[in-house]
C-alpha positions as a Markdown table, in Angstrom:
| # | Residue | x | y | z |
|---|---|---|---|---|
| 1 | Unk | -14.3 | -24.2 | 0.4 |
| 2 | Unk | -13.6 | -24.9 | 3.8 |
| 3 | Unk | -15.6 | -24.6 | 7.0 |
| 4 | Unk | -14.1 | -23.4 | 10.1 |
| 5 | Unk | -15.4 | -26.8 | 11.4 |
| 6 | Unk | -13.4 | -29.1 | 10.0 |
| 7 | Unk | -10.5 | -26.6 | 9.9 |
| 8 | Unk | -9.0 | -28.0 | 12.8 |
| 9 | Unk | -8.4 | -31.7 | 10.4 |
| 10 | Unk | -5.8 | -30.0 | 8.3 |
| 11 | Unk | -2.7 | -29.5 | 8.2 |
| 12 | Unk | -0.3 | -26.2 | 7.3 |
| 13 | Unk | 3.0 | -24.7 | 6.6 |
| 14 | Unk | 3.5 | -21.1 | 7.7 |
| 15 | Unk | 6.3 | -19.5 | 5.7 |
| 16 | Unk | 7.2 | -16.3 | 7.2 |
| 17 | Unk | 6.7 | -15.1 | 10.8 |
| 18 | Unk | 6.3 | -11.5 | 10.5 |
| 19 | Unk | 2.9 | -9.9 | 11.4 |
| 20 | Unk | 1.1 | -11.9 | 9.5 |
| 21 | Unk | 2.5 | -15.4 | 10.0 |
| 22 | Unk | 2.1 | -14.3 | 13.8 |
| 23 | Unk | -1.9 | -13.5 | 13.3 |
| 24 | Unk | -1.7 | -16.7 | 10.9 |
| 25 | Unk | -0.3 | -18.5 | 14.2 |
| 26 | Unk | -2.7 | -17.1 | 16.5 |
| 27 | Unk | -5.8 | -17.9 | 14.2 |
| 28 | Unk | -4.8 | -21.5 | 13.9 |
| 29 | Unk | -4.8 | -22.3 | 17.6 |
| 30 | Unk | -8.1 | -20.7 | 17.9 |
| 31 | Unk | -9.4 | -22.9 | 15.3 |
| 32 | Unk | -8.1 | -25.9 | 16.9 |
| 33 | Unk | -5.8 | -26.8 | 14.2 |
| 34 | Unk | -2.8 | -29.0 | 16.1 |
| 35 | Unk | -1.0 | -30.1 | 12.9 |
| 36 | Unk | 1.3 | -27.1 | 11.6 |
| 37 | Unk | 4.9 | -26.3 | 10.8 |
| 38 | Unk | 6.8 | -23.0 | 11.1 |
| 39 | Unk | 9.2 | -21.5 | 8.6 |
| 40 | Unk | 11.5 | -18.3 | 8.4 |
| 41 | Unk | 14.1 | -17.3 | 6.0 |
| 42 | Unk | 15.8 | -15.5 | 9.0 |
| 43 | Unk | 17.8 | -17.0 | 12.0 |
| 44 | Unk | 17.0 | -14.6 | 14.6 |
| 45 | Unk | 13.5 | -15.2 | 14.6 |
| 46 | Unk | 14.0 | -19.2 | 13.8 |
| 47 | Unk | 15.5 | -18.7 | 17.1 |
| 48 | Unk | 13.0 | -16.7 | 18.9 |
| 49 | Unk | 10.2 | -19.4 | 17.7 |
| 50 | Unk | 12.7 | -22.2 | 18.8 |
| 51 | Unk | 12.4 | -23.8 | 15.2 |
| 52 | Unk | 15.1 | -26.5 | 14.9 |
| 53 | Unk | 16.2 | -28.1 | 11.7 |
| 54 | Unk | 17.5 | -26.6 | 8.2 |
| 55 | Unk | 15.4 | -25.3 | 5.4 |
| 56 | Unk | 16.1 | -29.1 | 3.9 |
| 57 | Unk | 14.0 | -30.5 | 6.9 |
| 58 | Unk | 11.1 | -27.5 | 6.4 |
| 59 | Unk | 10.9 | -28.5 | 2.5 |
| 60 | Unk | 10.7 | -32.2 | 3.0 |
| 61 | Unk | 7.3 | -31.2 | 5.1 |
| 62 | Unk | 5.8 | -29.4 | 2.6 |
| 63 | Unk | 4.6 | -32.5 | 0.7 |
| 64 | Unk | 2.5 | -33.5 | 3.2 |
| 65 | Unk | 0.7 | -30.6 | 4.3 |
| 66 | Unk | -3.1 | -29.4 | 2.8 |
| 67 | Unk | -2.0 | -25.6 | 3.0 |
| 68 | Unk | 0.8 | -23.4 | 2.7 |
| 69 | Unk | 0.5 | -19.8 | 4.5 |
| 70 | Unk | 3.2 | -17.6 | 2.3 |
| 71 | Unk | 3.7 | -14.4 | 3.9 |
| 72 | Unk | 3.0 | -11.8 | 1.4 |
| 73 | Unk | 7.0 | -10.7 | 1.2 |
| 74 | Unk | 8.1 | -13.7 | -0.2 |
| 75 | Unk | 9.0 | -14.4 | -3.7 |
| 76 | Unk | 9.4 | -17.9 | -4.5 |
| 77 | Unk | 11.6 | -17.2 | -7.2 |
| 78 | Unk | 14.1 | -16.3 | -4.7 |
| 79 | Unk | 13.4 | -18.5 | -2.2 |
| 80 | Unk | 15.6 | -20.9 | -1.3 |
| 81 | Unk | 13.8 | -23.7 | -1.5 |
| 82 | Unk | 11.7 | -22.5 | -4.4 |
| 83 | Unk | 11.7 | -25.8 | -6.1 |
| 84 | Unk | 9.5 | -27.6 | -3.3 |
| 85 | Unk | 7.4 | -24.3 | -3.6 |
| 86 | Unk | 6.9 | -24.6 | -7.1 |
| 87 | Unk | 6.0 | -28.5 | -6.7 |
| 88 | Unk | 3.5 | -27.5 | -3.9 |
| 89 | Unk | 2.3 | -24.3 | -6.0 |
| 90 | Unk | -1.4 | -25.2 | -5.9 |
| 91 | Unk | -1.6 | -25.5 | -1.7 |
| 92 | Unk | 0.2 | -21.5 | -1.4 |
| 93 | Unk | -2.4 | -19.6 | 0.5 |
| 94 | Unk | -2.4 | -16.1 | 2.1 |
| 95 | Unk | -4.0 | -14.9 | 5.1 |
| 96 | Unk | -6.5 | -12.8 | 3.4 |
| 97 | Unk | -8.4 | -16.7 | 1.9 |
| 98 | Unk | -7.8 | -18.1 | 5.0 |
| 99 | Unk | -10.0 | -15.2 | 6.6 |
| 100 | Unk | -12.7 | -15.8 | 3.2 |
| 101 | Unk | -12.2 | -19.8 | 3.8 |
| 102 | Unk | -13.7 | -19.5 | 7.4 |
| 103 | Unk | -15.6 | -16.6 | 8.0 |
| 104 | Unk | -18.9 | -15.8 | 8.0 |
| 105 | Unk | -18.4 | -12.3 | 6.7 |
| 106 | Unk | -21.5 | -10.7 | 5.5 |
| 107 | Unk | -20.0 | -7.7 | 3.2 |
| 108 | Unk | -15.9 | -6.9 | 2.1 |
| 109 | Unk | -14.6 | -4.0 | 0.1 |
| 110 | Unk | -11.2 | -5.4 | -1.5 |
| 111 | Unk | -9.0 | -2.1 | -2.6 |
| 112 | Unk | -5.6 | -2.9 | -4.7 |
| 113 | Unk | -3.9 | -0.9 | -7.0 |
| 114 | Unk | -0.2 | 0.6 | -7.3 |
| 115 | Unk | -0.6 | 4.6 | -5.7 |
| 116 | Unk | -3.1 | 5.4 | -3.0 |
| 117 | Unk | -4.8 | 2.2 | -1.1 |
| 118 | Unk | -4.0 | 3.1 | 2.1 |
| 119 | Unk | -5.6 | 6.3 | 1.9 |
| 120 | Unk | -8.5 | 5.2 | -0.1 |
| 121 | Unk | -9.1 | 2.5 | 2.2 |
| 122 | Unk | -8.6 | 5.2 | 5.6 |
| 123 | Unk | -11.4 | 7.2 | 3.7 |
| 124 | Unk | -13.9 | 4.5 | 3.3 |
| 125 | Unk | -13.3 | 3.3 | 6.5 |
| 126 | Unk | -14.6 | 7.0 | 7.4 |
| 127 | Unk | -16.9 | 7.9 | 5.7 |
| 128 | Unk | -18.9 | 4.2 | 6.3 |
| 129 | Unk | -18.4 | 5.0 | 10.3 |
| 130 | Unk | -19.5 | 8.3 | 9.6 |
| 131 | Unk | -23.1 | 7.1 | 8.6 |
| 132 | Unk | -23.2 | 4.7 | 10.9 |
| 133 | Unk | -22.2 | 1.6 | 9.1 |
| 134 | Unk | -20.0 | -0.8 | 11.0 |
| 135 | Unk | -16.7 | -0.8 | 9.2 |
| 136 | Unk | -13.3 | -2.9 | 10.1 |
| 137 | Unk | -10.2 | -1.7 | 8.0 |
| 138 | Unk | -7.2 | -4.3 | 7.9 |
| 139 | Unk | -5.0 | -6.6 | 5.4 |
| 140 | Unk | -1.9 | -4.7 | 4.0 |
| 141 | Unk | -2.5 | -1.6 | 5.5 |
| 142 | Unk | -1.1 | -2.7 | 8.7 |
| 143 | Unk | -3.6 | -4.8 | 10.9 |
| 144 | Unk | -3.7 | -8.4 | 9.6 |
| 145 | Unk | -7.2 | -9.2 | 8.4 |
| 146 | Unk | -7.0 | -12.2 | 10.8 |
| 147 | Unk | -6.4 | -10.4 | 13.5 |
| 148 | Unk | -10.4 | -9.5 | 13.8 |
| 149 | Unk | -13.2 | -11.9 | 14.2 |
| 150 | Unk | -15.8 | -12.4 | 11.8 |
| 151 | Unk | -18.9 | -10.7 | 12.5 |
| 152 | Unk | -21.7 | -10.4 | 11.0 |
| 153 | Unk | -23.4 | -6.9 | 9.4 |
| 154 | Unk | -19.9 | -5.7 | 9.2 |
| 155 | Unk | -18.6 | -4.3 | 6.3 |
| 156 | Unk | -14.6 | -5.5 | 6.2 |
| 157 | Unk | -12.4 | -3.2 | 3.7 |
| 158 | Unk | -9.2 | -4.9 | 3.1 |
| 159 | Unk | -6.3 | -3.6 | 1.5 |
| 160 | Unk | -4.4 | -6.0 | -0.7 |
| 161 | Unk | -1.0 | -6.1 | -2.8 |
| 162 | Unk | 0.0 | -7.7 | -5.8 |
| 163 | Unk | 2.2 | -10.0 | -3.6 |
| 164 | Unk | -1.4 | -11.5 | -2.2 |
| 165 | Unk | -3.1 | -11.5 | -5.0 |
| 166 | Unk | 0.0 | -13.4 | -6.7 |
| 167 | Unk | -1.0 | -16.5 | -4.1 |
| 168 | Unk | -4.3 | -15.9 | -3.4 |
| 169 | Unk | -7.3 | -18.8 | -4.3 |
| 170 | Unk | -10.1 | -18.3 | -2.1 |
| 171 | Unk | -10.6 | -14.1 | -1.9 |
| 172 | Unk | -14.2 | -13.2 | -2.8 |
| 173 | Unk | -15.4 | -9.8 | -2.6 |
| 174 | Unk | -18.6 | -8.4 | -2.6 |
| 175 | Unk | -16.7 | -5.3 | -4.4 |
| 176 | Unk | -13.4 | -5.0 | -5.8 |
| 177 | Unk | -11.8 | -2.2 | -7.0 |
| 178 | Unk | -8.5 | -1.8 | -8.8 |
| 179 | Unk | -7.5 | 2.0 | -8.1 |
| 180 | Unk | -5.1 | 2.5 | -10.8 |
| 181 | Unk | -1.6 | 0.5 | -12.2 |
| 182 | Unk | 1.7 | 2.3 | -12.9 |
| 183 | Unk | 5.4 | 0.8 | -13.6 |
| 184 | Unk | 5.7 | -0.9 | -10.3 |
| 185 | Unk | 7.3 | -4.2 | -8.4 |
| 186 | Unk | 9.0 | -5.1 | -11.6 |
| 187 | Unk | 11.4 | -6.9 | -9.2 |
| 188 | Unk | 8.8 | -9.0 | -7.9 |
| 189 | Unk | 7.0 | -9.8 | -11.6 |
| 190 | Unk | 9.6 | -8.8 | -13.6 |
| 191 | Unk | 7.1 | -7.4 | -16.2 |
| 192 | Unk | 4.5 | -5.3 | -16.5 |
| 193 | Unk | 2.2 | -8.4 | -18.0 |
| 194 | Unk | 2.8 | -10.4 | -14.7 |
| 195 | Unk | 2.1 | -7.1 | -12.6 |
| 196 | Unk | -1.3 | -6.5 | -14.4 |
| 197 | Unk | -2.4 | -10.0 | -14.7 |
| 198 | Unk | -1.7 | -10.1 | -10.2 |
| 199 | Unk | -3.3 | -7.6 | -9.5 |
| 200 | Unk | -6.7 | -8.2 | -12.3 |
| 201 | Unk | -6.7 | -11.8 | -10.2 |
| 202 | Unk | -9.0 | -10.2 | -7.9 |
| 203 | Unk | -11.6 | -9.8 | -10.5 |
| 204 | Unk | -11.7 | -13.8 | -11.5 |
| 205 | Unk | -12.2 | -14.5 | -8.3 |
| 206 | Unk | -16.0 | -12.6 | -7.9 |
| 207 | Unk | -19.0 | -14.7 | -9.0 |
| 208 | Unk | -22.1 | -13.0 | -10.6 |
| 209 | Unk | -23.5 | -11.2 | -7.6 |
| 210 | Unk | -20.1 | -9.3 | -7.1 |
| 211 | Unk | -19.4 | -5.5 | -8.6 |
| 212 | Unk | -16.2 | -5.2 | -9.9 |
| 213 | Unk | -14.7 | -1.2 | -10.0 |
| 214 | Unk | -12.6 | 0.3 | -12.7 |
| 215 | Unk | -12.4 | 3.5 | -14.5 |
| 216 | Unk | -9.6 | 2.5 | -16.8 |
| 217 | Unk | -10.1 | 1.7 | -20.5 |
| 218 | Unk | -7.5 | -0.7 | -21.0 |
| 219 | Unk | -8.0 | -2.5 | -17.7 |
| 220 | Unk | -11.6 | -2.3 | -18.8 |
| 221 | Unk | -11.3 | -4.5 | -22.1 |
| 222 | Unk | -8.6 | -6.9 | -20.4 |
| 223 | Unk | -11.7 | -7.4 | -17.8 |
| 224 | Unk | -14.1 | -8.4 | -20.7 |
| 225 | Unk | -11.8 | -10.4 | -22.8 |
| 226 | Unk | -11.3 | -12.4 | -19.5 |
| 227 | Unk | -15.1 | -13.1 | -19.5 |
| 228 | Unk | -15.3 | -12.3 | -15.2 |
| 229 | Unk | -18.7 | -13.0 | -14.0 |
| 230 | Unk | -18.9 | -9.9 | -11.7 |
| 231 | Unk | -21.2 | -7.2 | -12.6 |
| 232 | Unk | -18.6 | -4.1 | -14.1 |
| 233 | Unk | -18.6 | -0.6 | -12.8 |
| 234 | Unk | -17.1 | 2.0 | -14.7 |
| 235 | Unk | -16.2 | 4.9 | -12.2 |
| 236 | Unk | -17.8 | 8.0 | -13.0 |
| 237 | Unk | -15.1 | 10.7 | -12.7 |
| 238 | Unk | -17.3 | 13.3 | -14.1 |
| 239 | Unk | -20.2 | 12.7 | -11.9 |
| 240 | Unk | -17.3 | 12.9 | -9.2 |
| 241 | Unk | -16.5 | 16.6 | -10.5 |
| 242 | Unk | -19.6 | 17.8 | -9.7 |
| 243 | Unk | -18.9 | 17.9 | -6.1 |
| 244 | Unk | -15.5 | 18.3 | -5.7 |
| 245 | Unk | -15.3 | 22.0 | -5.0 |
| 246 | Unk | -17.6 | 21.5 | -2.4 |
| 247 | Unk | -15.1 | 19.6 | -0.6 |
| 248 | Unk | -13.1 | 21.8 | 2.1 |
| 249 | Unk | -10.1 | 19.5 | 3.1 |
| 250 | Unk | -6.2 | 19.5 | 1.9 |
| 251 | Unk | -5.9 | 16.0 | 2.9 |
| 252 | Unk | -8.4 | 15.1 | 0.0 |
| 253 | Unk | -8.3 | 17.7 | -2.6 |
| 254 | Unk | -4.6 | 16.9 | -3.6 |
| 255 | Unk | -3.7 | 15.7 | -6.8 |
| 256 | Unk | -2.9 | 12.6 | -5.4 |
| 257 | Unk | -6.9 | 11.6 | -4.5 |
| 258 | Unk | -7.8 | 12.8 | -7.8 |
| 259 | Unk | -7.7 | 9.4 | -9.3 |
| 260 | Unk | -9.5 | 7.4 | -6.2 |
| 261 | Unk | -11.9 | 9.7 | -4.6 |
| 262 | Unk | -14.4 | 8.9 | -7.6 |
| 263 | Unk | -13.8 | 5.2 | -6.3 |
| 264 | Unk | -15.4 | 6.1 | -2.9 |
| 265 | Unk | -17.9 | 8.2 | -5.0 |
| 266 | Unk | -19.7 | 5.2 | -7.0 |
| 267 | Unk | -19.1 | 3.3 | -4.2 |
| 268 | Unk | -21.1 | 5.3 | -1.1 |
| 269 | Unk | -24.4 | 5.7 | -3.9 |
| 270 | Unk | -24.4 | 1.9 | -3.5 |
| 271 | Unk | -24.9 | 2.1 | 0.2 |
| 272 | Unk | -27.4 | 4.6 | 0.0 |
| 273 | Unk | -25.0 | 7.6 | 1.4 |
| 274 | Unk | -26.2 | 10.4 | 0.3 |
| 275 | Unk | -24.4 | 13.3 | -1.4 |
| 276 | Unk | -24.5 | 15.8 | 1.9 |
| 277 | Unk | -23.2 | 13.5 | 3.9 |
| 278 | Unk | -20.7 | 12.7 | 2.1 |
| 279 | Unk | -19.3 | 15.5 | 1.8 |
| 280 | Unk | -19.6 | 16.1 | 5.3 |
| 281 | Unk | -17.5 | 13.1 | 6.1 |
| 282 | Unk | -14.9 | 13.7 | 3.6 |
| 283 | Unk | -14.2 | 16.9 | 5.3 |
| 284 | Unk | -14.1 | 15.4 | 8.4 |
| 285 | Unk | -11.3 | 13.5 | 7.4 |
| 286 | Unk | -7.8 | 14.1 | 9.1 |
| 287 | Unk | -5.6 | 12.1 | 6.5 |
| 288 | Unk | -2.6 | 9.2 | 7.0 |
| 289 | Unk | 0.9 | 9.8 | 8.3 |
| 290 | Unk | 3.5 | 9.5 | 5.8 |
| 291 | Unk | 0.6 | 10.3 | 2.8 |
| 292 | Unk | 1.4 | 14.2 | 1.6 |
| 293 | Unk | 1.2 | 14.6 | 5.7 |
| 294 | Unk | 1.3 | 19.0 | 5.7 |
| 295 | Unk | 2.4 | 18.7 | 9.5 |
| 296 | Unk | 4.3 | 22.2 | 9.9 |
| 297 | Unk | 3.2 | 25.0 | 8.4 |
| 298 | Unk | 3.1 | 28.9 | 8.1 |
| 299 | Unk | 2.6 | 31.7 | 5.4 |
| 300 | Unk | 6.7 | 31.8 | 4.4 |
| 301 | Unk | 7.6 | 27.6 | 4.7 |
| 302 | Unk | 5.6 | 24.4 | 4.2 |
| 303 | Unk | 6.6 | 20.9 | 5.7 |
| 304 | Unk | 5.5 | 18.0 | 4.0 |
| 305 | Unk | 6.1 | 14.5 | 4.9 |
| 306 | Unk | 5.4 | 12.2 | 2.0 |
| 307 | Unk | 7.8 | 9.0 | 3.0 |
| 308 | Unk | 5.1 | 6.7 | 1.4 |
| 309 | Unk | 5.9 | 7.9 | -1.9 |
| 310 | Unk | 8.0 | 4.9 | -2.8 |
| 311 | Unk | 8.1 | 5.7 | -6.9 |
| 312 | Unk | 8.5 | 8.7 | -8.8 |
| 313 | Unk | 4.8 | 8.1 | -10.0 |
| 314 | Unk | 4.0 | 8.1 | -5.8 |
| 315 | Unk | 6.0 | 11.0 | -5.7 |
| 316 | Unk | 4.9 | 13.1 | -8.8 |
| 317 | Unk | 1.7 | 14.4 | -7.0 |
| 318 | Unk | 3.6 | 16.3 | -4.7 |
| 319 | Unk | 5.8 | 17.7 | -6.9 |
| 320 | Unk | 3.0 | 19.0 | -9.0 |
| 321 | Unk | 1.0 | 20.3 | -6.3 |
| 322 | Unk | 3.3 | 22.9 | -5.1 |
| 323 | Unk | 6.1 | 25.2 | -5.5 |
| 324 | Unk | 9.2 | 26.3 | -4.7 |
| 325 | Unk | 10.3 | 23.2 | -3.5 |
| 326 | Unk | 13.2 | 22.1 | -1.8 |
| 327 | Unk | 13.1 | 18.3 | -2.2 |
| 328 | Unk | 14.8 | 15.3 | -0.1 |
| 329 | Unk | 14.8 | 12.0 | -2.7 |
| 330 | Unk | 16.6 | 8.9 | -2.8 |
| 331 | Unk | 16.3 | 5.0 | -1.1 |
| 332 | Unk | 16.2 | 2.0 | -2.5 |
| 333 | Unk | 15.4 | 2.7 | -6.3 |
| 334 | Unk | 12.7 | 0.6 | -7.9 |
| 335 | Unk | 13.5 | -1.3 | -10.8 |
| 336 | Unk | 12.4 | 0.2 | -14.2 |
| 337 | Unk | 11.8 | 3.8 | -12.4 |
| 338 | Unk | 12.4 | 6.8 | -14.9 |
| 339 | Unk | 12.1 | 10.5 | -12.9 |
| 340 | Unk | 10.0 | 12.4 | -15.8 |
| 341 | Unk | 10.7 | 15.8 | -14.5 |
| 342 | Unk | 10.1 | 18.4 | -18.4 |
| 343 | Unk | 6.8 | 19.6 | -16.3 |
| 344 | Unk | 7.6 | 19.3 | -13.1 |
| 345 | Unk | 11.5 | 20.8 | -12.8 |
| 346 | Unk | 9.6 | 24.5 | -12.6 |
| 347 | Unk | 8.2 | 23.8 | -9.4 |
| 348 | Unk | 11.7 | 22.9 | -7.7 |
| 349 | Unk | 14.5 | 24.9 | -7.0 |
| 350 | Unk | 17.0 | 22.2 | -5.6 |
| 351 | Unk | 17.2 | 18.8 | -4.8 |
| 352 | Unk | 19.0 | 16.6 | -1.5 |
| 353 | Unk | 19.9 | 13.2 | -2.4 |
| 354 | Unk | 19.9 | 10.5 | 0.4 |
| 355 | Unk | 20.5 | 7.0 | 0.4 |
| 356 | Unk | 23.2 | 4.5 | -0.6 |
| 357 | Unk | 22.7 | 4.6 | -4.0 |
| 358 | Unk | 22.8 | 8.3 | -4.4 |
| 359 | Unk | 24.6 | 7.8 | -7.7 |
| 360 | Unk | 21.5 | 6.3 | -9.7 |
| 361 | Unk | 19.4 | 9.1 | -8.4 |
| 362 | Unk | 22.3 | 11.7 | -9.7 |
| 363 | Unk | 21.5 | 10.4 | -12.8 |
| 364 | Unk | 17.8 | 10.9 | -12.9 |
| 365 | Unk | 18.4 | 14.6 | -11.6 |
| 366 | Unk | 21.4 | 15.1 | -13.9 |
| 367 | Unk | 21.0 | 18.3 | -16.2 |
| 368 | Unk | 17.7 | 18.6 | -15.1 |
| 369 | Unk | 17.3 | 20.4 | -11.4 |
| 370 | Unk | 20.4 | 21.5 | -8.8 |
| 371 | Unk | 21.1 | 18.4 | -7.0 |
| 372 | Unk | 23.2 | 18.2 | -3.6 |
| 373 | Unk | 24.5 | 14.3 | -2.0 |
| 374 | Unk | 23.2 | 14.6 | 1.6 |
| 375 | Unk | 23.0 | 10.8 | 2.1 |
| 376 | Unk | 20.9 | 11.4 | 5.1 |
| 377 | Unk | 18.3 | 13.2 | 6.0 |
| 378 | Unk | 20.1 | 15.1 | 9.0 |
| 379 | Unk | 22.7 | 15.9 | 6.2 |
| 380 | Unk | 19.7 | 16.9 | 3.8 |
| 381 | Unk | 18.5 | 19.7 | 6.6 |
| 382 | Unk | 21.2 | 21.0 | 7.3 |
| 383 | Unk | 21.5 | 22.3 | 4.2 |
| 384 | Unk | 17.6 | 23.1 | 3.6 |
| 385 | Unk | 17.6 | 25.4 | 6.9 |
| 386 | Unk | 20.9 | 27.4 | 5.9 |
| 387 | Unk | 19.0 | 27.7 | 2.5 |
| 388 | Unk | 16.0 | 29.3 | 4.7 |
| 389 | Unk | 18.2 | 31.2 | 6.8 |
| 390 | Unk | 19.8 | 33.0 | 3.7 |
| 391 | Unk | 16.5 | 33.6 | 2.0 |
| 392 | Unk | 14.4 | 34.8 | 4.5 |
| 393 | Unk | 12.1 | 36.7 | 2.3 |
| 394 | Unk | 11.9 | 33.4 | 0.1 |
| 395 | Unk | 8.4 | 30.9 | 0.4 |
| 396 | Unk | 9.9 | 27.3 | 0.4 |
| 397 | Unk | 8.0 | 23.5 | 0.4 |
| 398 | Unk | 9.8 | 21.4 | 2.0 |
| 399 | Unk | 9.6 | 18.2 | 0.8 |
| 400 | Unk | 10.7 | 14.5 | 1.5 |
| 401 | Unk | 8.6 | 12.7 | -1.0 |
| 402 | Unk | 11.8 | 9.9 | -1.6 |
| 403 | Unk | 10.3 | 8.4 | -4.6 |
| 404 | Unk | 11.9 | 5.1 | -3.5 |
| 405 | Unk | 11.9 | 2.1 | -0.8 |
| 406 | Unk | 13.2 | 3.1 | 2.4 |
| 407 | Unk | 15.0 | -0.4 | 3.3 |
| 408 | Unk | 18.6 | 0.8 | 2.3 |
| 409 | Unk | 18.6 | 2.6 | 5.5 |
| 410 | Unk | 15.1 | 2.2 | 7.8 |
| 411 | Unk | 13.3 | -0.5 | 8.6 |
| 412 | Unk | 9.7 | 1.1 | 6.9 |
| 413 | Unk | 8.8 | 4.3 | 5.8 |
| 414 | Unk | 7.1 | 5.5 | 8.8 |
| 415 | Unk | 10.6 | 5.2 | 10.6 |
| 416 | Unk | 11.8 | 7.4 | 7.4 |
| 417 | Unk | 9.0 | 9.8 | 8.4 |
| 418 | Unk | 9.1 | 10.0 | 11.5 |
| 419 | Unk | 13.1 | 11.0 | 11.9 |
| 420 | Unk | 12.1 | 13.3 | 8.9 |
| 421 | Unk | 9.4 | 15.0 | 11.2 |
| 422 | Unk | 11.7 | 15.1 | 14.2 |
| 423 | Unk | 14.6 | 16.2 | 13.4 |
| 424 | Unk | 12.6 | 19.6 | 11.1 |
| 425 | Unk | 10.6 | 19.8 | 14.7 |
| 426 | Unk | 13.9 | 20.1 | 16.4 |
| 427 | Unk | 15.1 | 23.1 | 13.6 |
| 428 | Unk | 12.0 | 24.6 | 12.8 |
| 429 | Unk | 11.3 | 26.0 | 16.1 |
| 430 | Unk | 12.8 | 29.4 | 15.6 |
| 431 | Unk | 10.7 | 30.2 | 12.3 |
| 432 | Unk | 7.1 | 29.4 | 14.4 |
């Protein structure tokens, strides 16, 4: 492993100057490293760095460094010099090891899994503050990890993807916790295999003294055939039960935290939390944007804004906790998604597809709830508020839970979100 002394005596590659190559950047010149190289797929920001040369020049560079800094959006199967990637496979970092390379961190909660992180992390973060433990929350829910120094009785919860885990060598968790694993990124790994084995990498890389979270049988025998030294937990959901009711708060009693909350359960007897208090800060909680976000409400209409939900497994909790729902769908469609709607189709009384591939989500929808082709989400409520207007007796949820990326037409999800939120602001005004 590396020590931040001799950091500055090596010499690096950063591939991809988003967010994270930037904090990459940063880090590097306050470790005193002088020896790096700067790549990005895209002109614009070649430009904005002033990078000169071709991606010929970039390649031929590669040889020569100790460590390659891949941005976690980058597959090198598309890449277009994957072949020098594939050479230098064995020197791909990611930010996350170079933060477990260098610092002196004296406890990290590493959270992964397909549906969830972000809020299971946001909750942790919480209820650790909550009880006066010094928390830091960062990695890929939206801070880079190396954006913080290293300090010392800090407890660092870092939210990581399967892209990460994909490249990462050096990540070594006190705890580690896979959440759950659904039909996911099959773009990415092509198969579920690859997508399990990425994301159970986090595991191998724990030594003995290391707890290692899971509450799902399968992932559970996959763990022991792999013979990982960290100690197993097997997350208690009954023991979890117990106390649900007790909990007062819509942003954590939705189906959707069903599956994690026992996570943060097992994981706050370990630092000594105790069961009051707990519960106390879990109702304390005010939720995420974007996460089954209730942000308008009254006893006739319900506005949800679940943008996040970028499958139809993301998007299923929503769909089964409510009714009458009028539901705005569509994006960028994951590979390998199926919309499983026999118990669900009940619960919605009409559907407003958006997106530029409104014809794949037709399909899904086809013979199985009223669908209408919005394309946008102006288009989408238009519609929805004439439907209020001419049912004013009727109880409606309304409901943009896309099941699908959002790059087709928005930069992120929270963009999605947000013009959701504004533009039912700008009509809702009249019914509130």
């Amino acid at each position: 492993m590396i020590l931040s002394k001799n950091l500055s005596k090596k010499t690096f590659a950063i591939y991809g100057l988003g967010l994270t190559g930037i904090s990459v950047i940063k880090f590097l010149k306050r470790s005193k490293v002088k020896k790096y190289c700067l790549w990005d797929d895209k002109q614009s920001i070649r430009k904005k760095f002033g990078i000169k040369g071709n991606k010929n020049f970039f390649s031929s560079k590669l040889d020569f460094v100790d460590f390659i800094v891949m941005s976690p959006g980058i597959n090198i199967k598309k890449s277009k010099i994957r072949k020098t990637l594939q050479k230098n496979k064995k020197k791909i970092i990611t930010d996350i090891d170079l933060f477990y390379m260098t610092a002196n961190v004296s406890k990290s909660i590493v959270v992964t899994g397909t549906n969830g992180k972000s809020t299971t992390c946001k909750i942790l973060e919480h209820v650790l503050k909550k009880n006066k433990i010094k928390a830091i929350l960062g990695g890929n829910i939206g801070k880079p990890i190396l954006s913080f120094n290293s300090q010392k009785k800090t407890i660092f919860i870092i939210e990581v993807s399967s892209y990460q885990l994909s490249y990462s060598k050096f990540i070594k968790p006190n705890y580690a916790m896979i959440l759950n694993i659904t039909k996911d990124h099959q773009d990415w790994h092509e198969n579920m295999h690859n997508y399990i084995n990425a994301k159970m990498k986090i595991f191998s890389l724990q030594d003995k003294k290391c707890i290692a979270f899971l509450d799902d049988k399968k992932l559970i025998k996959k763990f022991k055939k792999n013979k990982n030294s960290a100690i197993l937990k097997f997350v208690n959901k009954k023991k979890y039960k117990k106390i649900k009711h007790k909990i007062k708060n819509s942003h954590i009693t939705s189906k959707a935290n069903d599956n994690n909350l026992p996570f943060i359960f097992d994981l706050s007897k370990i630092f000594k939390i105790k069961e009051r208090t707990l519960v106390k800060s879990l109702n304390s909680f005010k939720g995420l944007p974007h996460r089954y976000e209730i942000f308008l409400k009254n006893r006739k209409l319900k506005f949800i804004n679940d943008s996040k939900a970028t499958s139809f497994e993301a998007s299923k909790y929503a769909l089964s906790s409510n009714s009458n729902i009028l539901w705005i769908v569509g994006g960028r469609e994951k590979k390998g998604d199926k919309f499983h709607l026999k118990n669900l189709k009940k619960n919605i009384i009409k559907s407003y597809l958006i997106g530029k591939n409104t014809n794949y989500f037709r399909k899904q929808l086809s013979g199985q709830i009223p669908y209408e082709i919005s394309k946008t989400i102006s288009y989408s409520l238009t519609s929805v508020f004439k439907m209020i207007k001419n049912n004013p007796d009727k109880k409606f949820t309304i409901l943009l839970s896309p099941a699908s990326a959002s790059f087709d037409q928005y930069n992120n999800f929270s963009e999605r979100g947000n013009e959701f939120k504004k533009i039912v602001r700008q009509n809702a005004k009249k019914y509130f």
